[in-house]
C-alpha positions in Angstrom: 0.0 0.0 0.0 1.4 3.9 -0.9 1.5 6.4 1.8 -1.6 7.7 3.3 -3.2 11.1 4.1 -5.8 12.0 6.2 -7.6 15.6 5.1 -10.4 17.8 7.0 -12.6 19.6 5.1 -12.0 17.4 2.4 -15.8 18.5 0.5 -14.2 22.0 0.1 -12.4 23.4 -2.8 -9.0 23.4 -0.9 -9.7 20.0 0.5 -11.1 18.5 -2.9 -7.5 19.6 -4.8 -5.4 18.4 -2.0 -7.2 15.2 -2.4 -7.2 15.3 -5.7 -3.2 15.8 -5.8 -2.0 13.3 -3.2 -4.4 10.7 -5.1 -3.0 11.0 -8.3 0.5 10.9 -6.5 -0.6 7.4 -5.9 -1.5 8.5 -1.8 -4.2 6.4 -0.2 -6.6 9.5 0.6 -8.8 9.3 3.9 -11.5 12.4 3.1 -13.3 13.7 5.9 -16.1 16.5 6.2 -19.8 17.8 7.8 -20.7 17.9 3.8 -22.0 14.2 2.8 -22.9 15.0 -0.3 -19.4 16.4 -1.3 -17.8 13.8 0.8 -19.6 11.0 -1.2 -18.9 13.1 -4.7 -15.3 13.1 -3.8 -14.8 9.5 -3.5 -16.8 8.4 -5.8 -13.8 10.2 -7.9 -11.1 9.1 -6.3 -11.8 5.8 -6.9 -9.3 3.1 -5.3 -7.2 5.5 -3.6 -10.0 6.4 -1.5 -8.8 5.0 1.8 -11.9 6.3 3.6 -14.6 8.6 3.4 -15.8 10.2 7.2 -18.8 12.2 8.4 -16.5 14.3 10.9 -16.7 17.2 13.5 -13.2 18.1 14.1 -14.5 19.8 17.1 -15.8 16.2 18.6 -12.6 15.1 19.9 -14.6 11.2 20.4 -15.2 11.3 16.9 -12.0 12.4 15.8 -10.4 9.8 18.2 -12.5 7.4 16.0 -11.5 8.3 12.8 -8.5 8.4 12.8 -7.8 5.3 14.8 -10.1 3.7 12.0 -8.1 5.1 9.2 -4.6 4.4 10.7 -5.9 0.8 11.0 -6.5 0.5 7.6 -2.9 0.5 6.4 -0.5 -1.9 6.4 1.7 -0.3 9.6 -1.0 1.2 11.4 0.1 4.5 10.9 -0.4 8.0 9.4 2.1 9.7 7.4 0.5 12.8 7.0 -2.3 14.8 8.0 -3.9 17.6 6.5 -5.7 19.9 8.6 -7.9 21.9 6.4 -10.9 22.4 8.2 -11.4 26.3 9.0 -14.0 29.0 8.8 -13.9 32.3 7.0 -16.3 35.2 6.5 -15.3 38.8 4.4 -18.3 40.8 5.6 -17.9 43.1 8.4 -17.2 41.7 12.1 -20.2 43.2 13.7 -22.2 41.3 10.9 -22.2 38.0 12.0 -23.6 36.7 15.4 -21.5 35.8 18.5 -22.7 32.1 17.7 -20.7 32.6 14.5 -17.6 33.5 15.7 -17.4 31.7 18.4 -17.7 28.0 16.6 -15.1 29.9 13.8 -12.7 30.1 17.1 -13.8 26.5 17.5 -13.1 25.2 14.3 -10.5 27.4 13.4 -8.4 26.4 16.8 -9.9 23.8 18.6 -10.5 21.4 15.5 -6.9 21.7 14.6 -5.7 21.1 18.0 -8.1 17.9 18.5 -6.8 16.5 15.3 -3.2 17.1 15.4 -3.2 16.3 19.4 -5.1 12.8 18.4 -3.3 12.0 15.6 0.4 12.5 17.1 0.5 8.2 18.1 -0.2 7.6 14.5 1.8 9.7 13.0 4.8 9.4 15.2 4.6 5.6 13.9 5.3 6.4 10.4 7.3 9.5 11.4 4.2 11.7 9.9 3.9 14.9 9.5 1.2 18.2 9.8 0.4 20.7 7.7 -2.1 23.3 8.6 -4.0 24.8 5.8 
């Protein structure tokens, strides 16, 4: 089996090229997103380097525990050799236009969800010597 990759906000356009990229660099792609639809569209395209495909809250730490562990499993060491952290929230209007709600789950996401998956993901990626990029 190639190297695999595990990617957040992998229904997004950043997510989708990344994908996209490490696939056809024969990568075994693990695609994760809140987006079914998009996550379902994606690996139907990516065909048999689609390692898996995950309904995923990076902000549920039980979840993301889950995945990842399920992922890691599926290759032939147990490991992760990278991970992508993608998942993030942006807005262009004005700060005072958007709720508090808002903001406060783009802190979440933006900080949280990147903490819980590099934090959980460390064991397998210290296996395969792995490594994090942040998007």
């Amino acid at each position: 089996m190639g190297k695999l990759i595990f990617i957040t906000d992998a229904a997004g356009r950043i997510g989708q090229a990344t994908a996209r990229r490490f696939s056809r660099a024969g990568w075994r792609v693990a695609i994760s997103d809140v987006h079914l639809d998009g996550l379902n569209s994606l690996g139907a395209e990516l065909g048999p380097n689609l390692a898996a495909s995950v309904l995923l809250d990076v902000n549920d730490s039980e979840a993301v525990v889950a995945s990842l562990k399920s992922v890691a499993d599926s290759s032939d060491a147990g490991c992760l050799d990278l991970l992508a952290n993608n998942a993030g929230l942006a807005y262009i209007e004005p700060f005072q236009g958007r709720p508090l709600a808002f903001h406060n789950l783009l802190v979440s996401v933006n900080t949280q969800g990147v903490l819980n998956c590099t934090y959980l993901a460390y064991p397998h990626l210290k296996a395969a010597c792995g490594q994090v990029v942040n998007l």
